[in-house]
C-alpha positions as CSV (number, residue, x, y, z in Angstrom):
1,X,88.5,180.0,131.3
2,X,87.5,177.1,133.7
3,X,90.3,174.5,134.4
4,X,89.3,171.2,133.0
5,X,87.5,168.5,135.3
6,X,89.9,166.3,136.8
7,X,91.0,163.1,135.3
8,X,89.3,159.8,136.8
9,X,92.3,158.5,139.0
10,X,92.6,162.4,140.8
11,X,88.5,161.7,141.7
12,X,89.1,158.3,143.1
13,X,91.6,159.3,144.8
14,X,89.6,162.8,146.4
15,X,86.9,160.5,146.9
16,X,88.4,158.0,149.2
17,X,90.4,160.7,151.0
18,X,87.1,162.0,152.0
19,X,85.3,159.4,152.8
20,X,88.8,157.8,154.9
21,X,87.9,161.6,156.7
22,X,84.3,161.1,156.6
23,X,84.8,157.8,158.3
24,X,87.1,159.1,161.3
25,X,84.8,161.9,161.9
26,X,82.2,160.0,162.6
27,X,84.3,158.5,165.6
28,X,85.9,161.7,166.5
29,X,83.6,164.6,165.5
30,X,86.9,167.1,165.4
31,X,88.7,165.2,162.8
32,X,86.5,165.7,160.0
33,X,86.2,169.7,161.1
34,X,89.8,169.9,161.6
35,X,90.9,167.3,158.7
36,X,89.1,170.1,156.4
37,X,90.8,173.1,157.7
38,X,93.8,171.3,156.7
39,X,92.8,170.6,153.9
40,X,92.0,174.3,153.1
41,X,95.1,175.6,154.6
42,X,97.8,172.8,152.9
43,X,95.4,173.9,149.5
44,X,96.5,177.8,149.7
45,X,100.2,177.1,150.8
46,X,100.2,174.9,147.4
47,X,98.5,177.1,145.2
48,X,101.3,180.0,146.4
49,X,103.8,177.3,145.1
50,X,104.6,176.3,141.8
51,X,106.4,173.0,142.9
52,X,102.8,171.0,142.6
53,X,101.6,170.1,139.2
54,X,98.0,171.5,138.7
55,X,96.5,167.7,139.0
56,X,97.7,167.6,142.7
57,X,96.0,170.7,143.4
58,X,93.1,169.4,141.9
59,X,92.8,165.8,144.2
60,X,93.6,168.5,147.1
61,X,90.7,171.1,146.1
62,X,88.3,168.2,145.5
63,X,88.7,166.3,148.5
64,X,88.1,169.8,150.2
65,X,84.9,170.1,148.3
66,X,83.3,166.7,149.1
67,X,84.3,167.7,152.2
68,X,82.2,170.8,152.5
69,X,79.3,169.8,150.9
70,X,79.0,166.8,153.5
């Protein structure tokens, strides 16, 4: 079973984080590379810890998505 989309504020809130990292990687072409390797990395050490609700993993997944298919 899929996990349901997220809710509308967790997309607005993945989508501006992206384009915030969109926007600084265009000035710095590192950030955006190593802004999603953060991403990717703060995603797993969350996922491994059941302190973060599932919605927060989901505006850190998504973010990490837009990110990669930039």
């Amino acid at each position: 079973m899929s996990s349901p989309l997220p809710d509308q504020a967790t997309q607005t809130i993945a989508v501006l984080a992206a384009c915030f990292a969109q926007t600084l990687g265009k000035k710095d072409p590192e950030f955006a590379a190593a802004f999603e390797k953060n991403i990717q990395e703060l995603y797993s050490r969350m996922r491994d810890n059941s302190y973060f609700p599932s919605e927060t993993l989901q505006a850190v997944r998504l973010v990490g998505d837009l990110l990669k298919n930039h």
